[in-house]
N, CA, C and O atoms as a DFTB+ gen file, in Angstrom:
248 C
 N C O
     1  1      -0.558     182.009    -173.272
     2  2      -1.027     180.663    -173.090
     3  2      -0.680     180.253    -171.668
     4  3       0.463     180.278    -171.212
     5  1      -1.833     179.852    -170.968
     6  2      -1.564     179.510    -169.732
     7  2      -1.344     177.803    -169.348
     8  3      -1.231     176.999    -170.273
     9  1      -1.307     177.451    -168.234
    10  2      -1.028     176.118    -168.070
    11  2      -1.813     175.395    -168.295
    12  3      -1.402     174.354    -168.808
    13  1      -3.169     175.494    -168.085
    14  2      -4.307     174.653    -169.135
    15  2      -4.100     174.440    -170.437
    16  3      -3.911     173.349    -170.975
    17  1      -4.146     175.686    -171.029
    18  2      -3.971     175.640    -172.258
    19  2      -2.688     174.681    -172.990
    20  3      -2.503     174.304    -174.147
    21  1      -2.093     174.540    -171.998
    22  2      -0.873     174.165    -172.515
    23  2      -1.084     172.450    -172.217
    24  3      -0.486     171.627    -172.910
    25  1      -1.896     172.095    -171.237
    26  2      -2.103     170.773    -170.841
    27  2      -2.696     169.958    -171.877
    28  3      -2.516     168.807    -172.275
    29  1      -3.551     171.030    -172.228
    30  2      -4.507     170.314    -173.225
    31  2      -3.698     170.813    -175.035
    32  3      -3.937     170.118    -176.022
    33  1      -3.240     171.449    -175.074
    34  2      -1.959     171.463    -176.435
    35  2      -1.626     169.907    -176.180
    36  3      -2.311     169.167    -176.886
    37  1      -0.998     169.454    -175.586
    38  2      -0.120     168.649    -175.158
    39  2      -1.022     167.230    -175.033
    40  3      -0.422     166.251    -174.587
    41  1      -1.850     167.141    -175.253
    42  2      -2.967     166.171    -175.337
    43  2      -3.670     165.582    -173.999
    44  3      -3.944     164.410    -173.738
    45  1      -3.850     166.609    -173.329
    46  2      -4.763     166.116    -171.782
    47  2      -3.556     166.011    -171.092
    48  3      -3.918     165.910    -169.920
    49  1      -2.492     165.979    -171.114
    50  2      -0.969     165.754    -169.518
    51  2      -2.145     166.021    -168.038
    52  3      -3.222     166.557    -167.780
    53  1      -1.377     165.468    -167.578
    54  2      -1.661     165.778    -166.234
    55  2      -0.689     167.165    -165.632
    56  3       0.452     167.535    -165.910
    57  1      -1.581     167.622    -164.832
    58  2      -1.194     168.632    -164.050
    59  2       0.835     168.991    -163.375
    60  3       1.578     169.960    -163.226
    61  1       0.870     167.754    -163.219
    62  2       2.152     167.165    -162.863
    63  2       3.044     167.153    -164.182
    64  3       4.190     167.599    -164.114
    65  1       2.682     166.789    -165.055
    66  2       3.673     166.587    -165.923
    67  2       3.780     167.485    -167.161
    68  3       4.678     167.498    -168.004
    69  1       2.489     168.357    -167.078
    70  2       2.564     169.859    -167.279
    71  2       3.280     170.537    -166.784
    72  3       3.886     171.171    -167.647
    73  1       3.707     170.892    -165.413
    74  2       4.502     171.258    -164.976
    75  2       6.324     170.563    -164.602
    76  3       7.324     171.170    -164.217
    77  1       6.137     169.243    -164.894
    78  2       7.563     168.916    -165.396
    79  2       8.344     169.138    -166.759
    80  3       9.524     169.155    -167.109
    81  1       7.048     169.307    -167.381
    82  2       7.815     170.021    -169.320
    83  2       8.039     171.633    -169.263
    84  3       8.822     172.400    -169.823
    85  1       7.100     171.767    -168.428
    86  2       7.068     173.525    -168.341
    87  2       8.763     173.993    -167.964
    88  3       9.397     174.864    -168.559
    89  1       9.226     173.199    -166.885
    90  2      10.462     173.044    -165.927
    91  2      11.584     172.933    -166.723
    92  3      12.732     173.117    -166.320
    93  1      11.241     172.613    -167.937
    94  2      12.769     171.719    -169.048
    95  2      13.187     173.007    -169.000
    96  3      12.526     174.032    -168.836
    97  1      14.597     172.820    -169.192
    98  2      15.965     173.667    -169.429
    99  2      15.415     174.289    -171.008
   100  3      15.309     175.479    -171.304
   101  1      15.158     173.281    -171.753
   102  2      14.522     173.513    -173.138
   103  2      13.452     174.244    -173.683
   104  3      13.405     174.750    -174.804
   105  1      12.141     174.264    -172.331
   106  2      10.613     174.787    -173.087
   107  2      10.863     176.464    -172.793
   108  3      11.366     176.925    -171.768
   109  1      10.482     177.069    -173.709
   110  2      10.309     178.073    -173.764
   111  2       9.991     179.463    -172.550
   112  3       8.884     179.990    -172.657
   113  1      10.752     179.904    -171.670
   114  2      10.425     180.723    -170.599
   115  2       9.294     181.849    -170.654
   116  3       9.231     182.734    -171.508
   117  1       8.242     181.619    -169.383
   118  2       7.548     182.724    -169.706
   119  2       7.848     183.968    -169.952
   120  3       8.914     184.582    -169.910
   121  1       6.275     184.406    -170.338
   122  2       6.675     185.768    -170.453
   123  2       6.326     186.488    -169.861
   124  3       6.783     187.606    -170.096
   125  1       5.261     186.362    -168.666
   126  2       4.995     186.717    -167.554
   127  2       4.548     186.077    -166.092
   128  3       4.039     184.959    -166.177
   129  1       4.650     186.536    -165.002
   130  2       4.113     185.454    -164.113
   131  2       3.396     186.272    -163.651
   132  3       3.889     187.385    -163.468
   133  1       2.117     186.068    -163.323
   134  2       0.843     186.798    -162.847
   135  2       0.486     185.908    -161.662
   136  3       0.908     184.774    -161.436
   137  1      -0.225     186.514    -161.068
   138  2      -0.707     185.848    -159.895
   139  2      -1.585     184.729    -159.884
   140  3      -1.592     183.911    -158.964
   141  1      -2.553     184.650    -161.184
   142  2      -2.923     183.076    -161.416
   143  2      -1.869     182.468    -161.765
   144  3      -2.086     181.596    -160.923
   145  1      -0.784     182.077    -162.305
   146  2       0.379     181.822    -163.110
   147  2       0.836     182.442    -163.537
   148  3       0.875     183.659    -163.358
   149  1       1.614     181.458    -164.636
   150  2       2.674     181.723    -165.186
   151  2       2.622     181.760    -166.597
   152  3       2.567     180.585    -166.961
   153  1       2.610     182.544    -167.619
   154  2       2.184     182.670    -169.036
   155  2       3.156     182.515    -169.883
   156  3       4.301     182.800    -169.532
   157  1       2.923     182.099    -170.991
   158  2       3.663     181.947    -172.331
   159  2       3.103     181.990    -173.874
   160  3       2.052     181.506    -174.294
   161  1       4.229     182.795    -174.678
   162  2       4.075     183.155    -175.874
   163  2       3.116     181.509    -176.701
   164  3       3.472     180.356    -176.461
   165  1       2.367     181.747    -177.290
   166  2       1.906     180.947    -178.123
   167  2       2.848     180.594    -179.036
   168  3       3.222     179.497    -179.451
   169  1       3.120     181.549    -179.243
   170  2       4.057     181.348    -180.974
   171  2       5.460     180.245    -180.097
   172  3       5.802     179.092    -180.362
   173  1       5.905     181.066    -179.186
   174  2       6.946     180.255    -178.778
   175  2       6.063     178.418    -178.210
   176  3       6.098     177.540    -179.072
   177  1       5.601     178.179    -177.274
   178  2       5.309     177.054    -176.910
   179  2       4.662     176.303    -177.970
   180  3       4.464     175.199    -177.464
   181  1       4.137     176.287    -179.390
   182  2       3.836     175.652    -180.444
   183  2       5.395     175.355    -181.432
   184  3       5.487     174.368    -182.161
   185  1       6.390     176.261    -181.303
   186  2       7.696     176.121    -181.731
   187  2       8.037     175.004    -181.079
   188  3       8.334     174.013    -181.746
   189  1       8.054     174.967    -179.997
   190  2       8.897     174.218    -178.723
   191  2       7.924     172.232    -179.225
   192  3       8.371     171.087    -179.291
   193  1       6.789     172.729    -179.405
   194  2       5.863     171.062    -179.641
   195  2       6.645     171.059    -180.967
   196  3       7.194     169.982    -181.198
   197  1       6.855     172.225    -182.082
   198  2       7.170     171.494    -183.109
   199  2       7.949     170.761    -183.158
   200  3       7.874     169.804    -183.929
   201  1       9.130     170.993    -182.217
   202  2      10.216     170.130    -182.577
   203  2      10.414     169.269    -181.479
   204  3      11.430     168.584    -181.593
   205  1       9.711     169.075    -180.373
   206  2      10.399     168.029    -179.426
   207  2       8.812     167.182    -179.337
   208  3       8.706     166.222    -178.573
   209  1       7.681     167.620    -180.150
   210  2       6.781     166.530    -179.787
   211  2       5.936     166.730    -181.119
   212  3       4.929     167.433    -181.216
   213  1       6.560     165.947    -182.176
   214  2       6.015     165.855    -183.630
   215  2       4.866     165.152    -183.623
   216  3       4.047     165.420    -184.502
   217  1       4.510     163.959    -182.500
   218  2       3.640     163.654    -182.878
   219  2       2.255     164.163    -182.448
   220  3       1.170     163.585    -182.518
   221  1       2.589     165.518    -181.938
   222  2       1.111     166.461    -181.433
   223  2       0.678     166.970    -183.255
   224  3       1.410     167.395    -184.148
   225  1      -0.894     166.670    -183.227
   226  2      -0.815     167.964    -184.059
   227  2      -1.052     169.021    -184.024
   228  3      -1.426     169.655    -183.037
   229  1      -0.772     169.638    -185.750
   230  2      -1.175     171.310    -185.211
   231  2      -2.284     171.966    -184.555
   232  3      -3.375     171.458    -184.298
   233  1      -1.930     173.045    -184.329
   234  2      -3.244     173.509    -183.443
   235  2      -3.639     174.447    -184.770
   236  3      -3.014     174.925    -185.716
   237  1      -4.753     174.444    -184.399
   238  2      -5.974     175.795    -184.879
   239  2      -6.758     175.995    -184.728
   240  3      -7.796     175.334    -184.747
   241  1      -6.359     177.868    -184.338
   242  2      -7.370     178.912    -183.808
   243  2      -8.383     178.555    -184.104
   244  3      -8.477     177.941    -185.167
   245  1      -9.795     178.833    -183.134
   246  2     -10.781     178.716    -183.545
   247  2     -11.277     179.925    -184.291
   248  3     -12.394     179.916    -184.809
């Protein structure tokens, strides 16, 4: 899951503040950094909404 993906998990954030949650001591560390970015486990960054942002809901795959 890349940083879009994660913007829009997160209900539209801005670019900025996508990257200030990304930053928490708390969210989940990638699991790779590629030269477009910086990537992360799905399973982990939907863990991380479960518990510090209840009022997102769940996601599902299309």
């Amino acid at each position: 899951m890349g940083a879009h993906e994660i913007r829009i998990r997160l209900g539209g954030v801005s670019r900025q503040r996508a990257y200030q949650i990304t930053c928490r001591q708390d969210f989940p560390r990638p699991i790779a950094d590629l030269a477009q970015g910086k990537v992360w486990s799905r399973e982990d960054v939907e863990a991380w909404i479960k518990t510090h942002r209840q009022h997102q809901p769940d996601f599902a795959e299309p």
